[in-house]
N, C-alpha and C positions, 0 to 999 in steps of 0.2 A: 853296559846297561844289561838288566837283568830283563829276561822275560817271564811273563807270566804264565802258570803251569795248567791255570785251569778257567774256564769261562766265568766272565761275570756276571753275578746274578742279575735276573732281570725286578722290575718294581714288583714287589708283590708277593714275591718267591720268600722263601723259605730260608734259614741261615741254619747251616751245621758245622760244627768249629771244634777243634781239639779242647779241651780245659784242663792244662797242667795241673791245678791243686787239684781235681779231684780223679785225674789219670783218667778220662773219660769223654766219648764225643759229646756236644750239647747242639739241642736242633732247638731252633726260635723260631716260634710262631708271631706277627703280628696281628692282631686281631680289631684293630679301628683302634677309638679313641672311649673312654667309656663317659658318662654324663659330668663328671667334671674336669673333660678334658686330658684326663692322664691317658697314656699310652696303655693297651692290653697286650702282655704278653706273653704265651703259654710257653713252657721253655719244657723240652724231656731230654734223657740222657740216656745213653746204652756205651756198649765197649765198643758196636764197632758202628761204622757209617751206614749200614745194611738195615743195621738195627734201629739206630736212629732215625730213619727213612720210615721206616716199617711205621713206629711210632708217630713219627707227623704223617702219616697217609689216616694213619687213626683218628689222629687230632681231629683233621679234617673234617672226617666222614661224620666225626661228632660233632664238629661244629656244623658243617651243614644240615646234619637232620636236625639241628634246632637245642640239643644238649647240651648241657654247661656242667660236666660232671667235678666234681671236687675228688681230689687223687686222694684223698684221706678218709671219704668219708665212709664207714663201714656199716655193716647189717645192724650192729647195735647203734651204730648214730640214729639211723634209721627209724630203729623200734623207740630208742628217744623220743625223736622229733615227731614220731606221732600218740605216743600218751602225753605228750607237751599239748597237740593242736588236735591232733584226730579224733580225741574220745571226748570232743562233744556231744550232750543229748544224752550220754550212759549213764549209768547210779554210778556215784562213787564205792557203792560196793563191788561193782560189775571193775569199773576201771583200779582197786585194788584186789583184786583176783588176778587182772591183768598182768598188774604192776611185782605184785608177790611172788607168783607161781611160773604163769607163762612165759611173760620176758624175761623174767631171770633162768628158766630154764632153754629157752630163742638163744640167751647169750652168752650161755656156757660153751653154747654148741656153735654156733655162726657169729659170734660175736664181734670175731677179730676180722672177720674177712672181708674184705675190700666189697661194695656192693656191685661197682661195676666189675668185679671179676667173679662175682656169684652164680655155679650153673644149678640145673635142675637137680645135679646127679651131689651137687651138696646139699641141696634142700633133702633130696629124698633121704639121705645117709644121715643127716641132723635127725631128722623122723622118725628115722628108724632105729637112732638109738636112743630115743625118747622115750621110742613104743613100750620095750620091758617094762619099765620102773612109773608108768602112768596109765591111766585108763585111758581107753580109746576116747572117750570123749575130749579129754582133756589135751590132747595129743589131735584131736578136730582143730579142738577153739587156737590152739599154738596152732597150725597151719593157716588157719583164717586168721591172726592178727599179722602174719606173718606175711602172708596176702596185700592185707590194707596199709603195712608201712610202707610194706615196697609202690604198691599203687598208688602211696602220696609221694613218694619219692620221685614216681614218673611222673605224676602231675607236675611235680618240680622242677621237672629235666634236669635231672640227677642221675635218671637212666635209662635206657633204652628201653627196655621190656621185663615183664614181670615173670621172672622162669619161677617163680615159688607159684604162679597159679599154674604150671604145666603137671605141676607133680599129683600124686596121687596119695591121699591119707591113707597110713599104713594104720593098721588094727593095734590097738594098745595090750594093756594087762589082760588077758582072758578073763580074771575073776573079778573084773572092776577097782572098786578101791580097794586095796591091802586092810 
């Protein structure tokens, strides 16, 4: 008879487990049941058990303050989902100037980045390499839309906190428009 090498989890705990195909620990979360009964399950991976760990202690602390963050979902999802819902009440001139200029230049720069791994010190360095090639103004209003995705995104609990309002508008073109 073999013995067992390591304690059994108790109800409610946590599962972390090798996964041969993908050479990698995997940690599972249960999270209830959701409205039509299916099981929730958040599931993360790292190389080592430390790591894994680290990762469900995150989970957690997200689940318990109330966020339901999406692992894909990035700064351009973001500036999406609010010229989709947010730019009610604006001209449609207002929210093409948005759509033209602004966000496409929000998503040259922070586009691809994950929103919950977005700090201040990339807000400030998207800005600041904005400032050259724009007028300070313009290099404003890109900080204020950049403001208000992220602010409906917390609405959403999608994120913890808005580090794009910690930042500070850097000065644009000196001569205004080119």
């Amino acid at each position: 008879m073999t013995q067992a090498t390591g304690k059994r989890r108790g109800h409610g705990e946590d599962s972390v487990y090798w996964d041969e195909s993908k050479s990698r620990y995997v940690g599972a979360v249960s999270l209830g049941f959701s409205g039509s009964g299916a099981l929730v399950r958040k599931k993360v991976s790292g190389r080592t058990k430390a790591e894994v760990r680290d990762k469900l202690r995150e989970l957690h602390h997200q689940v318990d303050s109330g966020l339901r963050p999406r692992r894909r979902y990035t700064v351009g999802d973001a500036l999406e989902d609010w010229l989709a819902h947010g730019v009610d009440g604006l001209s449609a001139r207002t929210v093409t100037l948005y759509r033209g200029t602004i966000v496409k230049a929000l998503d040259e720069e922070l586009g691809a980045v994950r929103l919950t791994e977005l700090t201040a010190s990339d807000v400030q360095r998207a800005l600041a390499a904005m400032a050259p090639r724009l007028s300070t103004r313009t290099v404003q209003i890109a900080h204020n839309v950049l403001v208000r995705a992220i602010r409906q995104a917390e609405r959403d609990d999608l994120v913890g906190r808005n580090v794009a309002a910690l930042v500070d508008t850097p000065k644009g073109q000196a001569s205004g428009r080119p």
